[in-house]
C-alpha positions as CSV (number, residue, x, y, z in Angstrom):
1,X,116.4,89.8,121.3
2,X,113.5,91.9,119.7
3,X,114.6,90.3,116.5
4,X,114.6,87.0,117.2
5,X,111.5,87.4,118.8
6,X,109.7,88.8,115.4
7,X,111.3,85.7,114.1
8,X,110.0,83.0,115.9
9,X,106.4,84.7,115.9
10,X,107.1,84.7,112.2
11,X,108.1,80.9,112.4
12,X,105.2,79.7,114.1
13,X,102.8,81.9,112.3
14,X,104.3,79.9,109.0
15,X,104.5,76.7,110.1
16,X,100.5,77.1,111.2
17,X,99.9,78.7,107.7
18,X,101.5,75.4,106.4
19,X,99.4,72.9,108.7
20,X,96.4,74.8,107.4
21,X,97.1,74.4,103.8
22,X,97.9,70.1,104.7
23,X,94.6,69.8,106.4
24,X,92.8,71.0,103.7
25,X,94.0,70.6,100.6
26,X,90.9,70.7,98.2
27,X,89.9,74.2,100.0
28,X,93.4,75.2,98.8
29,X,93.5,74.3,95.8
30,X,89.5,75.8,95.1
31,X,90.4,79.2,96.7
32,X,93.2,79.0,94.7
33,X,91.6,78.6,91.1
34,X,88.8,80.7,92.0
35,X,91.4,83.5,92.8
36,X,93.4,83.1,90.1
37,X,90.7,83.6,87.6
38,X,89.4,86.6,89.2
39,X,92.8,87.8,89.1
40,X,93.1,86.7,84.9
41,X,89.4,88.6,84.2
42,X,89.7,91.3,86.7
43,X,93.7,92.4,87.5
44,X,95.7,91.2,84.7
45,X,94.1,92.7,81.7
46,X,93.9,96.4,82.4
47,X,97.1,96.4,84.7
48,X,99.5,94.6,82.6
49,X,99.4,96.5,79.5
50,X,99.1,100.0,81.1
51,X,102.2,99.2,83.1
52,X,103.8,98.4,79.4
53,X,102.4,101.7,77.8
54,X,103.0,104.0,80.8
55,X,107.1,102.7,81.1
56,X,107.2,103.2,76.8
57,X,105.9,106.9,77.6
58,X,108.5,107.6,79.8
59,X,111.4,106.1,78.1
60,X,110.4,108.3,75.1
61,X,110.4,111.6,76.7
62,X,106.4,112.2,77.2
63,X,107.3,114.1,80.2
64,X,110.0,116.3,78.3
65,X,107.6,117.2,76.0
66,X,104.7,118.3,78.2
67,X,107.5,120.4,80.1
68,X,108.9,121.7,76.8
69,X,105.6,122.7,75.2
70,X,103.5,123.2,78.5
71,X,106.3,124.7,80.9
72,X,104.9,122.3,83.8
73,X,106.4,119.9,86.3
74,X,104.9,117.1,85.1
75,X,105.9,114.3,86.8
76,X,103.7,114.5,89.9
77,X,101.0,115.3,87.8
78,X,101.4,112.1,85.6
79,X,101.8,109.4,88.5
80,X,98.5,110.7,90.2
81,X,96.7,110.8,86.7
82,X,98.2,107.7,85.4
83,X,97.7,105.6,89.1
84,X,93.9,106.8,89.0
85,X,93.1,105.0,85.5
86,X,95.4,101.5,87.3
87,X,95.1,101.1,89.8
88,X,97.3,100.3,93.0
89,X,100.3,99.6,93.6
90,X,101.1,101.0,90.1
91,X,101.2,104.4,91.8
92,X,104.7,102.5,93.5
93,X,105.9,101.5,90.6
94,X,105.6,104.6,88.4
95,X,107.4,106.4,91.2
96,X,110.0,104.3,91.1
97,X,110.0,104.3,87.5
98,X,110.1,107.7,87.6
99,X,112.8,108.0,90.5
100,X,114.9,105.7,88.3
101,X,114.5,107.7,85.5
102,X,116.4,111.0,87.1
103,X,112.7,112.3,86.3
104,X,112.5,113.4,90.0
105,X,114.4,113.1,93.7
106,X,114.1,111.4,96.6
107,X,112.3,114.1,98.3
108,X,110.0,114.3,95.4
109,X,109.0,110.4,95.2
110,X,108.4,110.3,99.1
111,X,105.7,113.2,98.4
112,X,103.9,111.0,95.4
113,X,104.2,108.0,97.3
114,X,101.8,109.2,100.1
115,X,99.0,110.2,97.0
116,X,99.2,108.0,94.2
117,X,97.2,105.1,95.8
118,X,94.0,104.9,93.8
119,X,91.6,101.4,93.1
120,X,90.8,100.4,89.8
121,X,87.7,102.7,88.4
122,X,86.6,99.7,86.7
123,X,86.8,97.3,89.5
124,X,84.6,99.9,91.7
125,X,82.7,100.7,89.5
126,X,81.7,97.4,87.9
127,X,82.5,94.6,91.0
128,X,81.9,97.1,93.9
129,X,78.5,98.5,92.3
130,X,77.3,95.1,92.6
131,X,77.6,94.4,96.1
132,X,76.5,97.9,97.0
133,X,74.7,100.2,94.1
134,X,76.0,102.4,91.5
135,X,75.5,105.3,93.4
136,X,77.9,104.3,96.5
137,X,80.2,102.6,94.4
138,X,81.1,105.9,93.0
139,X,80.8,108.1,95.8
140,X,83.2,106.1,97.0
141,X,85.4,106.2,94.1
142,X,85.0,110.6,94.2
143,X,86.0,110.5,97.9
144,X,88.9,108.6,97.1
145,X,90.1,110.4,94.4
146,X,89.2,113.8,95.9
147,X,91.3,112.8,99.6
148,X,94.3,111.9,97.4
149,X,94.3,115.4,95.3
150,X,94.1,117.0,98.4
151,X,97.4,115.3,99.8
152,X,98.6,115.9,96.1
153,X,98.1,119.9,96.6
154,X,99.6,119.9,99.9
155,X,102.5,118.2,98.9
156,X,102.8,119.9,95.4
157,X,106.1,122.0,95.0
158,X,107.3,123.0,91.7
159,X,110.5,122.2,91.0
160,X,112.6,121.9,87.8
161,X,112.4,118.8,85.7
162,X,115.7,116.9,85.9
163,X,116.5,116.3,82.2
164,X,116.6,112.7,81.2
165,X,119.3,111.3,79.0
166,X,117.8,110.6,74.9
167,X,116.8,107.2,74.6
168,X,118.2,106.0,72.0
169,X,117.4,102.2,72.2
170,X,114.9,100.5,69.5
171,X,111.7,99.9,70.1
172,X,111.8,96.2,70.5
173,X,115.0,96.5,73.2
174,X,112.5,99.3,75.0
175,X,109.2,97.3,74.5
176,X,111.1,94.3,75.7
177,X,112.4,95.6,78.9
178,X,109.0,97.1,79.8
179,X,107.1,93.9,79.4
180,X,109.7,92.4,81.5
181,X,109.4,94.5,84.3
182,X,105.8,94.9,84.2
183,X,104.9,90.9,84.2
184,X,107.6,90.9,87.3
185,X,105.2,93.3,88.9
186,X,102.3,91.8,88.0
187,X,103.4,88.1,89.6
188,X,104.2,90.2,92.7
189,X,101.0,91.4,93.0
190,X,99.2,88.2,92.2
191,X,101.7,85.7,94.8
192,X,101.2,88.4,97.4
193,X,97.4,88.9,97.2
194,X,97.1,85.2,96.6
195,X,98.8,84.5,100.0
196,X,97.5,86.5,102.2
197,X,94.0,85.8,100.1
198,X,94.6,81.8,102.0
199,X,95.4,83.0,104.7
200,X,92.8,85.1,105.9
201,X,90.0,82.6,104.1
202,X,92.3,79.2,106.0
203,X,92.0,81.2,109.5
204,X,88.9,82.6,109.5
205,X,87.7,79.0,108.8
206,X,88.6,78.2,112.3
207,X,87.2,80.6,114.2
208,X,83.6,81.8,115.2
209,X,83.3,85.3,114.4
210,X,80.5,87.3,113.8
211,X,79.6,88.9,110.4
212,X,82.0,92.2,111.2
213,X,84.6,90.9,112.7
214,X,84.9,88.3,109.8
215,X,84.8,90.9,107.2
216,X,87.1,93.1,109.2
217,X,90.1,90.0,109.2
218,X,89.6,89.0,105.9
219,X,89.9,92.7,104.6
220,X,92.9,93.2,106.3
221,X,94.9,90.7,105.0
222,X,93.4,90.9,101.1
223,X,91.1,93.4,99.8
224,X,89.6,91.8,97.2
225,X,88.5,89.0,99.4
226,X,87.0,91.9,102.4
227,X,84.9,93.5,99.9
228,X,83.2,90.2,98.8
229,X,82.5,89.2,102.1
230,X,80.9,92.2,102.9
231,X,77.9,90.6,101.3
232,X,77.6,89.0,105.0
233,X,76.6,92.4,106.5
234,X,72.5,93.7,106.0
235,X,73.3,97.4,106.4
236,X,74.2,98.5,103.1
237,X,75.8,101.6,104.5
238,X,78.2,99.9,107.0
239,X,79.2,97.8,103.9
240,X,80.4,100.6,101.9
241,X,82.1,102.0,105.1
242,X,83.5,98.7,105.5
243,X,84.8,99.0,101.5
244,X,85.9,102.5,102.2
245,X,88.0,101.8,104.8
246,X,89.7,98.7,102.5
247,X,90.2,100.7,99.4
248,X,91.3,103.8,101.1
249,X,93.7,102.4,103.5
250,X,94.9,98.8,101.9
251,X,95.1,95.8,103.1
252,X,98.4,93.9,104.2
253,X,98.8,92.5,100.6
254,X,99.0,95.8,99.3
255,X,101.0,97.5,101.6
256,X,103.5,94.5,101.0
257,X,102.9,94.9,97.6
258,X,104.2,98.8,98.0
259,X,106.6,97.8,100.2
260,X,108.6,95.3,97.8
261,X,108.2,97.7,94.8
262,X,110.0,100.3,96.5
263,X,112.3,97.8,98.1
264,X,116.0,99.1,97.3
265,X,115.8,102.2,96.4
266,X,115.6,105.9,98.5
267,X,111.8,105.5,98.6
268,X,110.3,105.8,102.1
269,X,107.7,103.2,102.9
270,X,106.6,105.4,105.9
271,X,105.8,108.0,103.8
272,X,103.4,106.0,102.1
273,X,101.2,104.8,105.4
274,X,101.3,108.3,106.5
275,X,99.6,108.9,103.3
276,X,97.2,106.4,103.9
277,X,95.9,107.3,107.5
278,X,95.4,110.7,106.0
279,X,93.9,109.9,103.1
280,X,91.7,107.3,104.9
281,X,90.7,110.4,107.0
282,X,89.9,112.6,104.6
283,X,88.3,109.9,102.6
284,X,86.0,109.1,105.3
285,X,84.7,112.7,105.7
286,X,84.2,113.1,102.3
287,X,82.2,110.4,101.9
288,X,79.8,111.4,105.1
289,X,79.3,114.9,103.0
290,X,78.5,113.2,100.0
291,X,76.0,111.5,101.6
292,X,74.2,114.3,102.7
């Protein structure tokens, strides 16, 4: 009964979705475009070919070597490096990459999963600076970063590095399979953020809300477009808490996003919100102090 109730919510929310694309076709196909180019200039560049070179380094041993040479469990350490320079939802992706890979167990990836959840530097601090100012855009950015190490030592156990097997494919088979995978995860990321993206722009088209509420909705179904329509709000402040809350915690998209990466395996996608309610937590405090 619960189920088919979900379903027919799920129905009708659709078949709205669907009226609202009909009835206004040439928004659509604007929001569309517009999206899609943000997505070409902002998203696709830097995410692309680091999900390429970060799934080369791990098919040829990087992490044997650092634990052969440096004597250190390496694989948490290179997910929450490797997802800060990226970008979410790579942090997902490495972990499953990594999971996949015999690098680490299921207990292991369900502890990266809740830290490994990082913005873009670039887009924060290049888009984000310009709605707000250099000096929040990266005090954001540190409180961020600094929330998710602390998970990262809490949940940091040293354990033995699982050997992986040689990999003795060329480079072209290896290079190959990489960019498949990667452009796979990449057209994820851009149908999902691109749906909900409509949707939220579609139904807040029809409603009369006021300036937070509106930014509230439309960051909560896609990130990208809450942080630009934070430009609504006069209090500079309440717009980087607004942007805070966004990054730190996600939006729909990107939980989705998460979600479907980790889809099939022993990854546990509960793990990851607990992450984010803590991290949004200990994000917000941290950004309070470094206001002081």
């Amino acid at each position: 009964m619960k189920k088919n109730t979900k379903s027919i919510l799920l129905l009708v929310t659709l078949m709205i979705y669907l009226s609202l694309c009909l009835f206004n076709p040439n928004q659509v196909t604007n929001n569309i475009l517009d999206y899609s180019l943000l997505f070409l200039k902002s998203l696709f560049p830097v995410s692309f070919i680091f999900f390429i070179i970060s799934r080369l380094l791990i098919d040829y041993g990087l992490l044997d070597i650092i634990y052969k040479y440096l004597n250190l469990n390496s694989s948490k350490l290179y997910v929450f490096i490797i997802s800060i320079i990226s970008g979410f939802p790579s942090g997902a992706k490495y972990t499953r990459d990594l999971l996949e890979s015999n690098y680490i167990n299921t207990t292991e990836a369900n502890q990266i999963i809740k830290y490994c959840h990082f913005p873009n530097p670039l887009f924060v601090l290049g888009t984000v600076s310009l709605i707000l100012n250099d000096n929040l855009a990266l005090k954001i950015l540190i409180a961020i970063i600094i929330s998710n190490f602390i998970i990262f030592i809490f949940n940091y156990h040293s354990t033995s590095i699982i050997p992986n097997n040689s990999n003795n494919n060329t480079l072209a088979s290896n290079l190959n399979k990489a960019i498949v995978t990667s452009f796979n995860t990449i057209i994820n990321i851009y149908g999902t953020s691109l749906f909900f993206y409509l949707f939220s722009t579609l139904t807040t088209k029809y409603f009369c809300f006021n300036s937070y509420l509106y930014t509230f909705i439309s960051g909560l179904f896609d990130l990208t477009n809450g942080i630009f329509t934070t430009s609504l709000i006069n209090n500079t402040l309440i717009q980087a808490y607004f942007i805070l809350l966004f990054i730190s915690f996600g939006s729909i998209s990107i939980h989705i996003q998460v979600n479907t990466l980790i889809a099939n395996s022993s990854i546990n996608y509960i793990e990851y919100l607990k992450g984010r309610i803590i991290g949004t937590i200990i994000a917000f405090i941290i950004f309070n102090l470094l206001l002081i």
